[in-house]
C-alpha positions in Angstrom: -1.9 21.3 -6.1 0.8 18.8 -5.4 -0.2 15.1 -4.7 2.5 14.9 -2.1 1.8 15.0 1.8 -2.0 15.1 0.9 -4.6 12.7 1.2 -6.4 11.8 -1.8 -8.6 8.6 -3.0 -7.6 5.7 -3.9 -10.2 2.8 -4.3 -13.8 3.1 -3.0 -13.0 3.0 0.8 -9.5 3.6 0.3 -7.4 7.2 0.5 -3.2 7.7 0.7 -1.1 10.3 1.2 2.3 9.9 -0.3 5.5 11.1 1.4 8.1 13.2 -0.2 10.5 11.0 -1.5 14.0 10.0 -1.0 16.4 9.6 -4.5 15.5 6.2 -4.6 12.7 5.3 -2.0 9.5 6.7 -0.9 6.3 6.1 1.4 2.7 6.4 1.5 0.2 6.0 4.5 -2.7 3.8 3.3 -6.2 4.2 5.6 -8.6 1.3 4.4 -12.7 1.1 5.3 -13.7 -2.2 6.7 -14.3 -4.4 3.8 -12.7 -2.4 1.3 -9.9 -3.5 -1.5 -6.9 -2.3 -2.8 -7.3 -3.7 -6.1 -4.9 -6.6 -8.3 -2.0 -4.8 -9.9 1.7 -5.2 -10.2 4.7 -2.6 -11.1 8.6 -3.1 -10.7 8.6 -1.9 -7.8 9.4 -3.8 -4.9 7.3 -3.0 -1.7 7.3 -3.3 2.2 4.2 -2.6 3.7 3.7 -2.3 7.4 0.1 -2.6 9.5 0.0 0.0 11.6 -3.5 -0.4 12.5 -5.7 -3.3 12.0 -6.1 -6.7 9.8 -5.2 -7.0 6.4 -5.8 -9.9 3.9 -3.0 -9.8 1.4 -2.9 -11.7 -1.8 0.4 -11.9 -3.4 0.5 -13.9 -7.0 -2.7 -16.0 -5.8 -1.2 -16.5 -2.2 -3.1 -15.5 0.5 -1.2 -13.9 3.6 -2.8 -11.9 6.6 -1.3 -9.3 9.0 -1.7 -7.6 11.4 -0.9 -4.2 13.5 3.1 -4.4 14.4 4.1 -7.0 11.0 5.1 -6.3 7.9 4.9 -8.3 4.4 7.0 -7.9 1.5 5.6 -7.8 -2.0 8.4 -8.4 -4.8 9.1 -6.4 -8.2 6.4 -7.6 -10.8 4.4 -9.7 -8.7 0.6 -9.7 -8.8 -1.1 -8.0 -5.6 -3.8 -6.8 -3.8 -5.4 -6.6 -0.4 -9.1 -6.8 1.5 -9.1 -5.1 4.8 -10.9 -7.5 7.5 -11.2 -4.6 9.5 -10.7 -0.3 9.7 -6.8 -0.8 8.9 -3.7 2.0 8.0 -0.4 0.7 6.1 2.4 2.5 5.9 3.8 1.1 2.6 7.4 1.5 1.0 8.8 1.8 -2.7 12.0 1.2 -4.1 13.1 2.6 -6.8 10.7 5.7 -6.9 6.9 5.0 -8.0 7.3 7.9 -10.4 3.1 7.0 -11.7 2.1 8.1 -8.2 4.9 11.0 -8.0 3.6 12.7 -11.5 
């Protein structure tokens, strides 16, 4: 079964469903549990993610930023990232060039 346009888990508390993508960009919708983490890592990819719903506790190469439903943050290529959802929270985050790890 295809990954794409079905939700699957993520991290404990965490589930996505990715987007079919564009040549070079794609989206995923991110639904976060109180309390729960999306977890330190870093690609090349740069990334926009917007709240949709909720409060989220970003942390972007040590640098602790928190938003909100309606704002977005911007995470650059390389850079070391995660997040901590103070409460139930949804994302809708953005890739570009194509994150072909979560594609395959």
């Amino acid at each position: 079964m295809s990954r794409l346009n079905n939700w699957e888990n993520a991290e404990p508390g965490v589930k996505r469903k990715i987007f079919n993508p564009g040549h070079s960009i794609m989206m995923m919708e991110v639904h976060f549990e109180e309390g729960a983490e999306g977890y330190l890592h870093s690609h090349v990819h740069e990334q926009l993610s917007y709240c949709l719903e909720g409060k989220l506790e970003f942390t972007i190469n040590g640098e602790k930023t928190v938003i909100a439903a309606g704002e977005t943050i911007f995470i650059p290529s390389n850079a070391e990232h995660g997040c901590r959802a103070l409460e139930k929270s949804r994302l809708l985050d953005s890739f570009t060039p194509l994150r072909v790890d979560l594609l395959s």
